[in-house]
C-alpha positions, -999 to +999 in steps of 0.1 A: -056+333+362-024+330+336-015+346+309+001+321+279+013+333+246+012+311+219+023+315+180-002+321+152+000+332+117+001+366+119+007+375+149+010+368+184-025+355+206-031+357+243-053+330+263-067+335+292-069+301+315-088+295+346-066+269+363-091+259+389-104+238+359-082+214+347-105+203+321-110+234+305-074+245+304-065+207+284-092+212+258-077+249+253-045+237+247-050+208+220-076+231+203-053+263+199-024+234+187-048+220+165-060+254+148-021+261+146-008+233+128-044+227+106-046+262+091-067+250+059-095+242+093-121+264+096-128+280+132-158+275+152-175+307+141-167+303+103-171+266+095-202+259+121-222+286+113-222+286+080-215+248+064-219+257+027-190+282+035-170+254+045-180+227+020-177+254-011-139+251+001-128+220+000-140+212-030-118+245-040-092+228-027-096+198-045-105+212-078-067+231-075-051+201-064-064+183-099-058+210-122-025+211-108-017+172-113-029+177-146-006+205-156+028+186-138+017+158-161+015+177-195+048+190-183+063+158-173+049+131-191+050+112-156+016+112-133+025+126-099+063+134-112+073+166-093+101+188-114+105+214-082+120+183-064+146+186-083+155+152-093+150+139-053+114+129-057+118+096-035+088+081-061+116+084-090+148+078-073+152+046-097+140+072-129+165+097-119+193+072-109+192+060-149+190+090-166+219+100-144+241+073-155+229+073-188+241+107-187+276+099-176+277+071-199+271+095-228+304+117-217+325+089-207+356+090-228+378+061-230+411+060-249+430+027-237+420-002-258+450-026-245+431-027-212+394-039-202+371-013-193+334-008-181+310+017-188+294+019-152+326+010-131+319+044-109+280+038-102+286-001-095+318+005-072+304+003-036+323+011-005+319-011+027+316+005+059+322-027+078+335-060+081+369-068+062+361-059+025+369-021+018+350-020-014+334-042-039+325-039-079+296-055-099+297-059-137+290-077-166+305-084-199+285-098-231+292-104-269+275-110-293+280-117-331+263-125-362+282-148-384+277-160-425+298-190-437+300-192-473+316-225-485+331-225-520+309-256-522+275-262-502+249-244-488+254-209-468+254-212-430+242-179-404+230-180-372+233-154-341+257-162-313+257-151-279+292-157-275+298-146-241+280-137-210+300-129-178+287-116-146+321-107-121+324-095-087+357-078-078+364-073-041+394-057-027+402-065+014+414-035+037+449-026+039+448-029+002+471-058+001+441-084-006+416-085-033+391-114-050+374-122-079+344-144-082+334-145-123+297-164-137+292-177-167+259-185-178+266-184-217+247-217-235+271-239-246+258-269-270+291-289-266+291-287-230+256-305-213+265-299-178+255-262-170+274-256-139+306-275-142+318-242-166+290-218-146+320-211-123+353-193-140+373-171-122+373-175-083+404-165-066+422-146-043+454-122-047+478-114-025+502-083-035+524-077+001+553-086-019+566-059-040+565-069-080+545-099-073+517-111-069+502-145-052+472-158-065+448-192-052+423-205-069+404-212-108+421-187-127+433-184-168+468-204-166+500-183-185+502-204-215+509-186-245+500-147-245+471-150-262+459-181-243+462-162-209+450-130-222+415-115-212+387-120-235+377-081-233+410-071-253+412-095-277+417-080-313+393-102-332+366-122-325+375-155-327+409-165-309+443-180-325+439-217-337+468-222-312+452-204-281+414-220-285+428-256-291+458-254-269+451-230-237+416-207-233+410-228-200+410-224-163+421-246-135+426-245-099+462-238-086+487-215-070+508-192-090+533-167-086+532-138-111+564-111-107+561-077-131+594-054-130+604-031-158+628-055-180+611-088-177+578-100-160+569-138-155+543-164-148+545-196-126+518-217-116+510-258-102+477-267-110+455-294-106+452-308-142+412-310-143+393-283-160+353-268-149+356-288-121+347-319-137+371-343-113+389-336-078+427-341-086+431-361-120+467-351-121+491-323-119+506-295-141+532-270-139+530-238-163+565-217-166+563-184-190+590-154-189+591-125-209+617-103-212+611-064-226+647-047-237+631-011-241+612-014-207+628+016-193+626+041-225+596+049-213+579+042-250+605+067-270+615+040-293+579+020-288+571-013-265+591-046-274+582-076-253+593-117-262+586-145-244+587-183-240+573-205-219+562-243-207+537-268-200+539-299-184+513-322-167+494-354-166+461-365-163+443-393-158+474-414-173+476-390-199+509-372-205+509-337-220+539-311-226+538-280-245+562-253-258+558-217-268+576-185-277+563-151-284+573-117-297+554-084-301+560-046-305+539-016-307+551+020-319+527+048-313+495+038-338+510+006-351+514-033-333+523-065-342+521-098-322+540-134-332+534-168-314+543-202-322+535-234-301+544-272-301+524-296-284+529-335-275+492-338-260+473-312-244+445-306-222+435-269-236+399-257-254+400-286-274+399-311-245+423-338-235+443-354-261+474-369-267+477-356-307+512-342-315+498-304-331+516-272-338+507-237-351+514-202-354+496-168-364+509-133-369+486-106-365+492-066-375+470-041-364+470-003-370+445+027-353+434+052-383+419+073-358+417+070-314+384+048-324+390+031-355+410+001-361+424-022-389+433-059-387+450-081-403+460-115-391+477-152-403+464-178-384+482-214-391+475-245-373+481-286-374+461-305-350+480-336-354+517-338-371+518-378-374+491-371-400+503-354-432+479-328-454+459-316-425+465-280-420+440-256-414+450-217-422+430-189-417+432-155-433+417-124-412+409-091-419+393-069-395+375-032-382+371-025-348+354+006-335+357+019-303+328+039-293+341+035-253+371+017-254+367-021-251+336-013-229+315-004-259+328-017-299+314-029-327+335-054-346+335-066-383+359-100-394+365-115-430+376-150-424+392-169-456+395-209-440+417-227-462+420-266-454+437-293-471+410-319-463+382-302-462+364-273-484+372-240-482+349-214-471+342-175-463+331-164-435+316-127-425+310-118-391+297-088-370+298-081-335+294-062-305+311-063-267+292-046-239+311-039-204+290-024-176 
């Protein structure tokens, strides 16, 4: 005969065994366990000899467990939602995950403007454990405007525009010297019936293991012009320069060799001269732009002054096409200014291949009233063919931009005066939005 002590609820219980039967010492065993871990069970003298005992129980048991659900859902508004989880529930991980970024996104403050910016760069920023990427970020970009065009004679035009739609995935490689981009487009475009030939934009990779430079291979926004080359997340209006949408806004696949030092930064770059991918190797082009900034190392006391020129040169499908540009702009605390002029002999920019001899320029002003608002105003000149006389289209733009989170979240508002001397002049009113996540 043994003695064995096992734990109960209140305190501690001896059982006598009889090892001569093996039987009887099992049963004792995975009954006591059972009466342990089941303490809501009745035992055998409660529950078997008096069964109305037992039954008036559990439906006690289930009459508390309803009330209760009832009362976590007045509380709640959410059947089953527990609030003494304490935001873990596993049933509303996704619920909790939202309003938690919601929540963020609500304190996010963002004071840049001259850079792009996302509103959920933190919560889509995953780090990778294994393998050769360290870490890789998810986002999306979309604008959208509604436009009115009044001629001075005609019927009014409006319509809604999705204008943009990006989906990007930034990657960087460990060792930090590596990183990628691979950029989607799926915006509708009427003038272009193959979907996927534009459907891939950006998809490159950057090497930066030499200092002040940086390699890059792959479909990427060539350097022509500043405003040609510049993102389309910091632009100041909504529509582009004449210059930049006809002449540049347009990527091809290359190599190109960017170098950034204090005084002067440049941009070099052979490409293959076909654009979306529509042919293999139609021709070649080489891009050359360098800018030189003479209060680079004043660290902003006297404000930012940057010019530039630059040059394109290429040829495709028996099509020659050379371009020149220059550039000059300068910012002082809450006020900037930007200049550009280019001259073409064909191109093969936004405006597709051509061999028309154009030119243009625009001069744009821009002042912050406050961190968040902004005023435009911009001169926008262009002449898509020189060998043919009155045929200048000029553009007068005044503009608001309001930066509720940087570029990630603004509302903008453009007046548009379009003044042509062969065709009728309108107005035009537009009102948009640009969403970064």
């Amino acid at each position: 005969m043994f003695l064995i002590e096992l734990p109960a609820h209140s305190a501690q219980e001896v059982i006598k065994l009889d090892l001569k039967d093996n039987h009887q010492f099992a049963e004792n065993i995975i009954a006591k366990n059972m009466e342990i871990e089941n303490p809501v069970l009745e035992t055998e003298s409660e529950s078997t000899k008096n069964p109305s005992v037992f039954q008036e129980t559990i439906q006690k048991n289930e009459q508390d467990k309803a009330e209760t659900q009832v009362q976590t859902q007045d509380r709640s508004g959410i059947a089953d939602y527990d609030p003494t989880m304490g935001g873990t529930s596993p049933k509303f991980f996704l619920f909790n995950a939202i309003t938690k970024a919601a929540n963020d996104v609500y304190k996010l403050e963002i004071e840049r403007t001259d850079v792009p910016s996302q509103l959920l760069k933190d919560q889509l920023t995953f780090k990778v454990n294994k393998g050769p990427l360290d870490s890789i970020h998810i986002w999306s970009a979309y604008q959208m405007n509604f436009s009115t065009n009044v001629p001075e004679r005609g019927d009014t035009d409006s319509k809604f525009d999705v204008g943009l739609i990006n989906i990007l995935i930034d990657g960087n490689f460990k060792g930090g010297k590596e990183n990628f981009r691979i950029m989607l487009d799926p915006t509708h475009r009427s003038s272009h019936p193959d979907f996927m030939q534009p459907f891939f934009q950006d998809l490159y990779i950057e090497s930066h293991r030499i200092p002040h430079h940086t390699i890059l291979v792959g479909n990427s926004r060539p350097g022509v012009g500043i405003e040609g080359a510049q993102s389309p997340y910091t632009l100041a209006f909504i529509n582009r320069s004449q210059i930049s949408r006809n002449l540049a806004n347009i990527r091809k696949f290359g190599v190109r060799l960017r170098g950034d030092y204090s005084l002067m930064d440049y941009d070099l770059g052979i490409y293959s001269s076909s654009t979306n991918f529509t042919s293999f190797f139609p021709g070649h082009e080489f891009d050359a732009w360098m800018n030189v900034k003479p209060l680079g190392k004043t660290d902003g006391k006297y404000g930012k002054l940057v010019t530039g020129a630059g040059i394109q040169s290429g040829e495709k499908h028996g099509t020659s096409y050379y371009l020149t540009g220059v550039y000059a702009g300068y910012d002082y605390k809450k006020f900037w200014s930007k200049f550009e002029y280019a001259r073409a002999n064909g191109s093969n920019g936004g405006s597709g291949l051509t061999d028309n001899r154009s030119q243009g320029l625009f001069v744009t002003l821009g002042y912050h009233l406050t961190k968040k608002l902004e005023i435009l105003a911009r001169y926008d000149q262009f002449d898509p063919d020189r060998s043919i006389r009155n045929n200048n289209q000029k553009e007068f733009t005044l503009g608001t931009n309001y930066y509720l989170k940087g570029q990630a979240l603004k509302l903008i508002f453009n007046y548009v005066y379009c003044q042509n001397d062969n065709k009728v002049d309108s107005h035009r009113l537009m009102m948009g939005t640009q969403i970064v996540l």
